[in-house]
N, C-alpha and C positions, 0 to 999 in steps of 0.2 A: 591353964593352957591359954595363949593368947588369941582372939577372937577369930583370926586366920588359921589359923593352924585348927581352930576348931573345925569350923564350918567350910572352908574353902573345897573340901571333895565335896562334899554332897552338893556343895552348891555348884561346883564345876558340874558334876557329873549331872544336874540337872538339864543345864541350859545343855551340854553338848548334845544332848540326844532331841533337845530342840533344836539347835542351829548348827551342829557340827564343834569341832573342834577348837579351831580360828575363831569363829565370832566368840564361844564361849570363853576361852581365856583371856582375850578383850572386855567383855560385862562382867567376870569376877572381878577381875581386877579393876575396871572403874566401880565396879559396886565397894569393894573394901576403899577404892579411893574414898569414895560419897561417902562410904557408913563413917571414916574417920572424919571427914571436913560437917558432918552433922551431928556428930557423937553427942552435942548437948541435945538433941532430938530425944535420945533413947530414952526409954523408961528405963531407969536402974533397977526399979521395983521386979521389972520381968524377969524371970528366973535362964531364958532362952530369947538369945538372939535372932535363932533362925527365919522365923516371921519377921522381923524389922528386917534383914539381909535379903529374903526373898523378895519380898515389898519394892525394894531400890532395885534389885535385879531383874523384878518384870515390867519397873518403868522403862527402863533402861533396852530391856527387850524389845518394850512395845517400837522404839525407831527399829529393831531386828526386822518386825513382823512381815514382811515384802518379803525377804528372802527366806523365810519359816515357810510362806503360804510355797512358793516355789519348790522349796524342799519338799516337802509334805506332796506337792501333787509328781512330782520325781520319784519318789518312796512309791507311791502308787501305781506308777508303771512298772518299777523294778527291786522296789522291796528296798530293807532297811540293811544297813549293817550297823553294830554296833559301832557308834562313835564316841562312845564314852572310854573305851582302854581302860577302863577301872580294876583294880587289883579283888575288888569285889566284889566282881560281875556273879559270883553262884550266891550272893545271898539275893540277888533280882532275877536272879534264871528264868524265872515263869514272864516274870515281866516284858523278858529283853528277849527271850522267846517270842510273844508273845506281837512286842515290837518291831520283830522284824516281818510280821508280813501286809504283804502287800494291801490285802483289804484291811488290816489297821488302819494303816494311813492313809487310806483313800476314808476312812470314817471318820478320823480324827480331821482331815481336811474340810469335811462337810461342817464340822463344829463352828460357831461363832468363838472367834479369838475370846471371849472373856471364858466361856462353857469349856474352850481347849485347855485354858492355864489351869481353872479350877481341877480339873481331870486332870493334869497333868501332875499336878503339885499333892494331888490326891494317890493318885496310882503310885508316882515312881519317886516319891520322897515321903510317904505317910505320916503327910502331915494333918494332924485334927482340924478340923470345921475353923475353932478359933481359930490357929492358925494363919489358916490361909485365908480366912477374916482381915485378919491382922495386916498378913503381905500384902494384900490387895487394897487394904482401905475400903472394906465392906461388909456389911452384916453379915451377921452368919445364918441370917433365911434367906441372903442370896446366894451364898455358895454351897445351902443345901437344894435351891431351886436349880442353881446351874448344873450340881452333878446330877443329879437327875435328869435335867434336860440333856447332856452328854451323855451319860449310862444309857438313855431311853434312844437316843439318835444312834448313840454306837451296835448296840444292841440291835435295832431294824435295818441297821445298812449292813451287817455282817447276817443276821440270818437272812437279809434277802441276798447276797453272794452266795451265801451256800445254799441256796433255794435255785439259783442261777447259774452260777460257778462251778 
C-alpha cells in the first residue's frame, strides 16, 4: 500500500483535532509533499513510517502553533467538538469523549507546546516512547520526562476543577 494511502488518516485525524480541519489538510499535504522531496532521508531499515511522517508534520505545525494556542483557549470557554469526521471515531470514543470538554482544554492549554505534542501523539495516536522520539528529534527520557510533566499538570488542573467546578 502506498505510503499515503497508508498513514494520511491517522495523520489527518491527528492534526485536525489540533488545528481543525483547514489547517490540517494543508500540513498533510505539505507533510506528504516534504516526506517525498526528502525520501533519501528515510531509513529503509524502519519497519514504519509513521514517526518520520509525524516528525515533518509537527515541524510544520510548530508555524500552526499561534492559532493551536487560540483554539485551545476558545475550547475552554465553549468546549470541543469533534473535528476530525473520522469514520472511526468509536474506536477513540473515550478519547474524543473525553476531548470534548471544556477543562481538557483549558489543561492541555496550560501545557508547554513540546509536554502538549508529546501528550498529544501519546493519547490520541498511540504512539510508543520511540516513536514519538523519533517524530520529534528527541530522546526518549525526554518524552518520558514530558508526559509525565503533562499527565502530572493535566491531572492537578482537572482535579482542582472539580474540586472548584
Amino acid at each position: 500500500m502506498p505510503l499515503v494511502e497508508r498513514h494520511n488518516r491517522v495523520l489527518f485525524g491527528y492534526l485536525a483535532r489540533r488545528v481543525g480541519r483547514d489547517i490540517a489538510e494543508d500540513v498533510v499535504s505539505e507533510t506528504f509533499t516534504r516526506a517525498f522531496a526528502q525520501r533519501d532521508r528515510f531509513d529503509q531499515q524502519r519497519d514504519d513510517a509513521r514517526p518520520w511522517l509525524f516528525g515533518i508534520a509537527t515541524n510544520l505545525l510548530r508555524n500552526h502553533h499561534r492559532s493551536e494556542g487560540r483554539q485551545l483557549r476558545a475550547y475552554s470557554r465553549h468546549g470541543v467538538q469533534d473535528r476530525s469526521h473520522d469514520d472511526d471515531a468509536a474506536v477513540d470514543a473515550r478519547l474524543d469523549a473525553d476531548a470534548q470538554s471544556a477543562e481538557l482544554a483549558s489543561a492541555l492549554q496550560r501545557l508547554k507546546p513540546g509536554d502538549r505534542e508529546v501528550l498529544q501523539m501519546f493519547a490520541w495516536n498511540d504512539m510508543s516512547y520511540e516513536d514519538i522520539a523519533e517524530a520529534l528529534g528527541i530522546p526518549v527520557g525526554t518524552v518520558r520526562s514530558r508526559l509525565n510533566r503533562a499527565r502530572r499538570i493535566v491531572q492537578e488542573h482537572l482535579n482542582t476543577e472539580v474540586h472548584h467546578g
